[in-house]
C-alpha positions in Angstrom: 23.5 36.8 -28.7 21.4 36.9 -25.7 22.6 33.7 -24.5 26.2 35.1 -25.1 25.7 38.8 -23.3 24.3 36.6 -20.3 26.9 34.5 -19.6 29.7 37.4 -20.3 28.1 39.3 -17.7 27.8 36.0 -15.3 31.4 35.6 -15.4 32.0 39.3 -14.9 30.3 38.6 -12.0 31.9 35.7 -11.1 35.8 38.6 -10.9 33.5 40.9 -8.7 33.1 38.9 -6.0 36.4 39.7 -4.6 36.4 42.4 -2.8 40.0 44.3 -1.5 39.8 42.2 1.7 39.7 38.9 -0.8 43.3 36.6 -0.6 41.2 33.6 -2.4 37.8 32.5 -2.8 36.3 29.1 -2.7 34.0 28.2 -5.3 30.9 28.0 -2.7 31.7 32.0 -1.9 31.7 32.7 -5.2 28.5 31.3 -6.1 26.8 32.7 -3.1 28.6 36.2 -4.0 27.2 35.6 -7.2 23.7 34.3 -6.8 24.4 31.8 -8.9 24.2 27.8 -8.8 27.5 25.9 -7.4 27.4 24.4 -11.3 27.2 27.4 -13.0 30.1 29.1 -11.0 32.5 25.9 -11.5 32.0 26.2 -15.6 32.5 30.0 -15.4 35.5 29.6 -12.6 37.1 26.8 -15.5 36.7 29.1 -18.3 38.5 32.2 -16.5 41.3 29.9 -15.5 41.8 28.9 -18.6 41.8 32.5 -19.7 43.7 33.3 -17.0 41.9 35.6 -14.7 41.5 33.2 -12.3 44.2 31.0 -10.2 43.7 27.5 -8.9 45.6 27.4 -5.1 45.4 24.4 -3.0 42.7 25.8 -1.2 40.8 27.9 -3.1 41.0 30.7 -5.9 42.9 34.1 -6.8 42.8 36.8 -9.0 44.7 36.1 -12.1 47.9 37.8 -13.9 46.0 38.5 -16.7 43.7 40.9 -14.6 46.4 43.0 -13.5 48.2 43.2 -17.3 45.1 44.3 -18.7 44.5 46.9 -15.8 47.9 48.7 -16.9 46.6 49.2 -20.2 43.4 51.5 -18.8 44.0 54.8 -20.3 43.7 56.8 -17.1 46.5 54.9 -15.7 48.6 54.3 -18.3 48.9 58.3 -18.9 47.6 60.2 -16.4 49.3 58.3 -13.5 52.5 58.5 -15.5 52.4 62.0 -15.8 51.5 62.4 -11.8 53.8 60.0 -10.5 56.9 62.1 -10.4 54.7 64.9 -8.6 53.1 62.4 -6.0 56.7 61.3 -5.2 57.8 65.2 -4.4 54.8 65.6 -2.2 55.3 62.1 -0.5 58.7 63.5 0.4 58.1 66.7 1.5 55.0 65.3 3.7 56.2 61.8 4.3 52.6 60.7 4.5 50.6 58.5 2.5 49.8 60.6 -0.8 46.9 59.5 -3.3 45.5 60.2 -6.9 42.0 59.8 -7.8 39.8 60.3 -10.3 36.0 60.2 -11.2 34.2 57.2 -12.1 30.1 57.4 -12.1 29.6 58.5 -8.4 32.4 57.5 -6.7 36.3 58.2 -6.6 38.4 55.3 -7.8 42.0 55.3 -6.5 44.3 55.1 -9.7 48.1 56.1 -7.4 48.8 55.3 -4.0 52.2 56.0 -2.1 51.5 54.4 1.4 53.7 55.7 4.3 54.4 52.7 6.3 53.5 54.7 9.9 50.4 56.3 8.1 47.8 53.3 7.6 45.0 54.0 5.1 41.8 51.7 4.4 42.2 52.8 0.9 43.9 50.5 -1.6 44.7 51.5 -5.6 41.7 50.4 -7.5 39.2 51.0 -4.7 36.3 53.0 -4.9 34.3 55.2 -2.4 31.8 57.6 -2.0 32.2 61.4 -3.0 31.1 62.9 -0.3 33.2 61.7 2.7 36.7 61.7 1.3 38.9 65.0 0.7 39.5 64.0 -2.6 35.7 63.5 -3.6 34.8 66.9 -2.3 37.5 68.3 -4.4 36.5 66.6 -7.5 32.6 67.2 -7.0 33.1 71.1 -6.1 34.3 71.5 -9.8 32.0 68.9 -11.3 28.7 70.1 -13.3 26.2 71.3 -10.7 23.7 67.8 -12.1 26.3 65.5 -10.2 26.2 67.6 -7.0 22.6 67.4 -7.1 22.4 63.7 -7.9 24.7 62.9 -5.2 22.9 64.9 -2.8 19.7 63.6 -3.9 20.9 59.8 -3.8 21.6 60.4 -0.1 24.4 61.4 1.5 25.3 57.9 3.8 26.8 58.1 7.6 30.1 56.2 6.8 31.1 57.5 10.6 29.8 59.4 13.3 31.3 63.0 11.7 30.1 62.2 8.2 28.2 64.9 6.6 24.4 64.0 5.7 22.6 67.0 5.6 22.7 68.2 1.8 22.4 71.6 2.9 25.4 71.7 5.0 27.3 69.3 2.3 26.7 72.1 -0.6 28.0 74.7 1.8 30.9 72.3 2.4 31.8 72.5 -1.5 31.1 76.0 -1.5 33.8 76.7 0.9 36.4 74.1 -1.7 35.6 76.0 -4.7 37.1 79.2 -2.9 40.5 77.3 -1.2 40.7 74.6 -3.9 41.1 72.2 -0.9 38.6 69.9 0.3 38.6 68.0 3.5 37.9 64.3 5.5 37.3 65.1 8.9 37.0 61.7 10.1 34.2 61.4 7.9 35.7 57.8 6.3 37.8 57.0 8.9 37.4 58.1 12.5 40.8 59.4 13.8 42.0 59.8 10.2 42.1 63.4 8.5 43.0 64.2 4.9 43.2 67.0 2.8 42.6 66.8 -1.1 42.9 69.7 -4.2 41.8 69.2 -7.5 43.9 68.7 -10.8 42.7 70.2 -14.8 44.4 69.5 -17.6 45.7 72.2 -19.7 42.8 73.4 -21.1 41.2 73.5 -17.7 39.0 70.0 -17.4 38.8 68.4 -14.2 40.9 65.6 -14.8 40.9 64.2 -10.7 42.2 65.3 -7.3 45.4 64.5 -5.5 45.5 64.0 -2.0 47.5 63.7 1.8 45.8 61.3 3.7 45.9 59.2 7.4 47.0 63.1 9.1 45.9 62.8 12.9 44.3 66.2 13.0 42.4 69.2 10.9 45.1 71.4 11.7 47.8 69.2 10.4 45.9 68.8 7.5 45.3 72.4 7.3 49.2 73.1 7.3 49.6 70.5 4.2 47.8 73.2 1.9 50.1 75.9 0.6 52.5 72.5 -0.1 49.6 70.2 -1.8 48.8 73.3 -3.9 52.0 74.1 -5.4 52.1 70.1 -6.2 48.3 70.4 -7.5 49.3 73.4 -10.2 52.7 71.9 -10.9 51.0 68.8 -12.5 48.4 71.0 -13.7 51.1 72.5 -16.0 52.2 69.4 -17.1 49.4 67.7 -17.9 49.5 70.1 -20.9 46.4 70.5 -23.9 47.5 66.5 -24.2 43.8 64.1 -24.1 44.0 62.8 -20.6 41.5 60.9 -19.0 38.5 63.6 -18.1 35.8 62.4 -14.8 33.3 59.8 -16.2 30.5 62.2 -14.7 27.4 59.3 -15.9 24.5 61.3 -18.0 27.2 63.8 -19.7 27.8 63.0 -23.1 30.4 65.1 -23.6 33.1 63.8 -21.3 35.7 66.8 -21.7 33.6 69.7 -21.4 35.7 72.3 -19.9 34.2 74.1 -16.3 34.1 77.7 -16.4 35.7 78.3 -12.8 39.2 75.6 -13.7 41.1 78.2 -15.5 
């Protein structure tokens, strides 16, 4: 069993070396991504194509069909993106700017939706992850979290993504402080310099924290600002609908009980 749980987790390994930026790897990449020996990677690379979570091209290796079929069978998307999509479309029209749905996952936000405006560029891709504290829709999501993940994101350190990122705890709890009381949270060039978004948070209908929704790539705090009332409306909208129906709750890591409902989300 040992032997089995190790090389399982070597060829998990072997699928996280792509990173977004990732057309193809070669099998050198790979195994340097990897740590692993060039002869280890090319029996684990054979044994994913043959699965088929790997591609062969003529000049290196992709990401596999098989990947992608499995990730639409991941509860979180398969029901709670559903349910938002008709919502993120509305907002995407009124604002005609890139519009986003994220949700919880250990300390960071994972993308699960992403309506990209072609003249609003994001670095943000469906799938992605990044940190909590310098994205609108992390700060919305961690203002209504148990107070235990505030404090272990503040206490894991709070990184300088950019220049206007916010790395003082004290000024970061004030930060959610301030969300709690608008239900909006804000990126003020704090992932993306010259980029500003504006994020709200969405329950279920019992009132758990299911994720956030979001505006993104906006060229100022005021514009942002201005998207509030309108992201709002959107935000309780899908609230409603979510209904009492067993969504996906935030995968907040040393809380065993996963939809625990916060006192301040009615």
């Amino acid at each position: 069993m040992p032997n089995h749980s190790s090389s399982l987790l070597r060829g998990l390994s072997v699928l996280d070396a792509f990173r977004a930026e990732d057309t193809e790897l070669s099998l050198t990449q790979i195994a340097a991504r990897g740590g692993m020996p060039l002869s280890t990677a090319h029996r684990l690379v054979s044994d994913l194509v043959s699965w088929g979570g790997l591609v062969r091209t003529p000049t290196g290796l992709r990401l596999g069909m098989r990947l992608f079929e499995l990730g639409r069978f991941v509860p979180v998307q398969r029901e709670l993106a559903d349910v938002a999509r008709p919502f993120l479309n509305d907002l995407f029209q009124i604002t005609r700017k890139t519009v986003n749905l994220a949700v919880l996952d250990g300390n960071e936000i994972v993308y699960v939706e992403k309506l990209e405006a072609p003249d609003t560029p994001t670095v943000s891709r469906s799938g992605e992850r990044y940190p909590l504290h310098c994205t609108a829709l992390g700060k919305a999501i961690l203002a209504f979290s148990q107070p235990e993940l505030v404090d272990r994101t503040i206490d894991a350190g709070l990184t300088k993504v950019t220049t206007k990122s916010i790395t003082n705890g004290h000024v970061f709890r004030r930060e959610l402080a301030a969300v709690r009381k608008t239900r909006l949270g804000f990126d003020r060039e704090e992932l993306t310099l010259g980029l500003f978004c504006i994020g709200t948070p969405i329950f279920d209908g019992g009132g758990t924290l299911v994720g956030a929704i979001s505006v993104s790539s906006l060229e100022s705090v005021a514009g942002a600002r201005n998207l509030g009332p309108t992201l709002l409306t959107i935000a309780r909208a899908l609230s409603r609908d979510l209904g009492d129906s067993p969504h996906v709750a935030p995968r907040d890591p040393g809380q065993s009980d996963r939809s625990r409902t916060l006192p301040w989300s009615a």
